[in-house]
N, C-alpha and C positions, 0 to 999 in steps of 0.2 A: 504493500500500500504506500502511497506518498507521502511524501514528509510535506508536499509545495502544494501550491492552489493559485487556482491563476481563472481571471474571467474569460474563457474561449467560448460564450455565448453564440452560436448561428455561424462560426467561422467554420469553413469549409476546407477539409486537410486529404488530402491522398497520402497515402504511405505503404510501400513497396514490403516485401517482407513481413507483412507485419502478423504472420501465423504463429512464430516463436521466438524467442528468445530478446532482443533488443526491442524490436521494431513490434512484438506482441506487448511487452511491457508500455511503449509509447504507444500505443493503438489506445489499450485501457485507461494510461494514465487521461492522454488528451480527451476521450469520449465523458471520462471523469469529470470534467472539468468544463464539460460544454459542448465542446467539438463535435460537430457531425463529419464522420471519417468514415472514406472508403482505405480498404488495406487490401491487398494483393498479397496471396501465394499459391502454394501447389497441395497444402493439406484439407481439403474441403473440411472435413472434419472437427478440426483444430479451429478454421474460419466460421464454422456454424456456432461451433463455442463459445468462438469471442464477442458472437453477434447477440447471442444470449445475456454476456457478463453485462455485456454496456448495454442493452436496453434497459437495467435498471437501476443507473444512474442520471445525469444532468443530460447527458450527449448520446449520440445514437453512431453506430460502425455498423458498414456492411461489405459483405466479403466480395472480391471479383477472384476468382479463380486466374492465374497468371505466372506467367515463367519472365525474371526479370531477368533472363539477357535476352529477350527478343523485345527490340522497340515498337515494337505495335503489339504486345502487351501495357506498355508501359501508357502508349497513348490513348489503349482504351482503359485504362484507371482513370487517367486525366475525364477522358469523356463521360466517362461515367460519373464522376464528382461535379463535372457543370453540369449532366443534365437532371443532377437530383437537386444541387444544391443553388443553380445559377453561375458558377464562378468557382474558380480555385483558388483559397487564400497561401495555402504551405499545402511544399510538396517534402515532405520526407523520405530519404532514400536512403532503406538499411539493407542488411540482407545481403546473401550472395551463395553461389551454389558449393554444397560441400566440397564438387571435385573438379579440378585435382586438386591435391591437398598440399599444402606448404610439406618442401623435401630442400636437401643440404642441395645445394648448388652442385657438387661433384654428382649429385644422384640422377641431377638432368641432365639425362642422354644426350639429348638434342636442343637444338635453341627454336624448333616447336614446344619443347615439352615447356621453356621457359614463356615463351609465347601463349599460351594457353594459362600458365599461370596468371598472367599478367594481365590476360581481355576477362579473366575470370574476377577480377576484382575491378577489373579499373571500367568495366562494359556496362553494368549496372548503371554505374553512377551517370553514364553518358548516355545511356538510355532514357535513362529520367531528365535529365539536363533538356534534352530533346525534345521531352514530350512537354515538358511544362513553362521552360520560358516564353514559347509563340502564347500561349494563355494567358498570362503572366503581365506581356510586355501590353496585351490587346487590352485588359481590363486598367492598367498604371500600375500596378503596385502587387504583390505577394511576397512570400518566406519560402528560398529553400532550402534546406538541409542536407547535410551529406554525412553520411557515417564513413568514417574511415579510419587509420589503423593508428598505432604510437611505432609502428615497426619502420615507419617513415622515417621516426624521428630520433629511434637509439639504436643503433642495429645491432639484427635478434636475429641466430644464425636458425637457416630452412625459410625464415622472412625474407627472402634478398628481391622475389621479383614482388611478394606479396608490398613489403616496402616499398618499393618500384612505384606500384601503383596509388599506393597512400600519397608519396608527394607528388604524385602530378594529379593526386585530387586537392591535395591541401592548396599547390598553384594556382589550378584550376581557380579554384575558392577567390583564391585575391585576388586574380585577373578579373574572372566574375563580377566580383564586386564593384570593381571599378565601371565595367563596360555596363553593368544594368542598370547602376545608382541611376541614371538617367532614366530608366524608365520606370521606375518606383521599384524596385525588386530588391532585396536585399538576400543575402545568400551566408551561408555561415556551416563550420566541418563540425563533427567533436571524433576526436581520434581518443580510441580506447585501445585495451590490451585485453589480458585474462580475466573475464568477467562470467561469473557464476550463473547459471540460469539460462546459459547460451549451447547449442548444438555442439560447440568444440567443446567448450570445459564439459559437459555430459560425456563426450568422446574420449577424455583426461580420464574422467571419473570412472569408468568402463575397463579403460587399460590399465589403470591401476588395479582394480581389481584384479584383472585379469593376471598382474606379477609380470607384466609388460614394462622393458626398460628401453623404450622405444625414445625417439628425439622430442616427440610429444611431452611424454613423462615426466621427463628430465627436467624440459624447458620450464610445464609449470610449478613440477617439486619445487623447483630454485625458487621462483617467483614467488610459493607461499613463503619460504624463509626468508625474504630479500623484503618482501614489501611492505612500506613504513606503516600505515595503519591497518588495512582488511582487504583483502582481494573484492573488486568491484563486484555488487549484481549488478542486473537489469534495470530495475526498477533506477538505481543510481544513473544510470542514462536516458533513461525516461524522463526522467526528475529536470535536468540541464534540456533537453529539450521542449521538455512545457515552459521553460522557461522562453527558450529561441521561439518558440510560436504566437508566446505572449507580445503584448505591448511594451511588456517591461525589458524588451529586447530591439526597441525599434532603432538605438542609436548603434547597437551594436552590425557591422557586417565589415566579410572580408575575413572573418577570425577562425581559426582553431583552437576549440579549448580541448585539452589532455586531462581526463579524468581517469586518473590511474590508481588513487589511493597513495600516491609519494612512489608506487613500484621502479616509476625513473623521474627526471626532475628533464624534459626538452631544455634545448636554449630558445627556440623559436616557436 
């Protein structure tokens, strides 16, 4: 549940992902809070769920069934959000597909295998970019959001192309901001790491059981012993994003915030 509260009365949000883990916690949170949201994934199941939780709060979510590396997925969320709600205020873009999965640089055979890592994080987020600025710029003004990584910003070895693609969203981000401020749009990242309640750390949780000493295990063992207060949930990204969708966010664009729990301290 939330710690924050924010007036999202009648504001109109799309959000990618949003069947588990990050992008399910922001689905709740903002429906919470007011938001009529449409969210996209592949779990019908999971999406009838959520459609259930939020009907009986302030705000209302409903599911489109969607695969976010195809852009005309992405632009039928968009369309589906004006033609329930008139208009798209924020577009949030979480989410991404499990495979392939982050491996040691030596493990990629080929500079496909690197290649595929790399559209597999960074396709998403230009997907959404695509579908929602022409919206966006037609109406003056909206919020978009982008989830992206801290592996951009401390490098994390088997991270290298995932990395890759975190800073050419975090760029992305400030170029963005610059070229849209002109047409009311403001745009903003939050770059996370090992956060509880998410499909990878479930996949951690799993192999450890399993007495798997795999690069997975390793990576987040250290991270429980290394990091300064508690390894992140979901909801804890949730939380910064009610935030970016609020008003209480309107001077803010152009940024990355790293919510890591102290697990690394970025310079930028």
């Amino acid at each position: 549940m939330s710690a924050l509260h924010a007036d999202l009365e009648g504001l109109s949000v799309a959000v990618t992902g949003g069947t588990k883990g990050i992008g399910r916690a922001a689905v709740t949170t903002l429906a919470a809070n007011g938001a009529r949201v449409v969210f996209q994934g592949t779990d019908e199941g999971a999406g009838r769920e959520i459609e259930g939780l939020c009907a009986k709060g302030r705000g209302e979510a409903h599911f489109v069934r969607g695969d976010l590396m195809r852009f005309e997925d992405a632009q039928q969320l968009v369309a589906v959000a004006r033609e329930r709600f008139g208009r798209l205020d924020v577009y949030l873009s979480s989410g991404g597909p499990r495979e392939p999965r982050p491996v040691l640089f030596r493990e990629m055979a080929t500079p496909e295998h690197s290649l595929a890592l790399l559209q597999s994080r960074l396709m998403p987020r230009l997907n959404g970019l695509h579908a929602a600025v022409p919206v966006m710029r037609e109406q003056g003004n909206g919020k978009i959001i982008l989830l992206t990584t801290d592996a951009a910003r401390t490098p994390t070895p088997s991270e290298s192309m995932v990395g890759a693609a975190g800073a050419a969203i975090m760029s992305l981000t400030r170029s963005l901001a610059k070229e849209l401020a002109r047409d009311g749009i403001r745009i903003n990242a939050v770059a996370t790491t090992i956060t509880a309640g998410t499909p990878p750390y479930d996949a951690y949780l799993a192999a450890k059981e399993a007495m798997r000493e795999d690069t997975l295990v390793k990576a987040f063992s250290k991270a429980h012993a290394q990091v300064g207060f508690r390894i992140n949930t979901a909801q804890d990204l949730a939380d910064y994003i009610l935030f970016l969708a609020s008003p209480a966010s309107d001077q803010i664009t152009g940024s990355t915030m790293s919510i890591n729990g102290g697990l690394s301290f970025p310079s930028y």
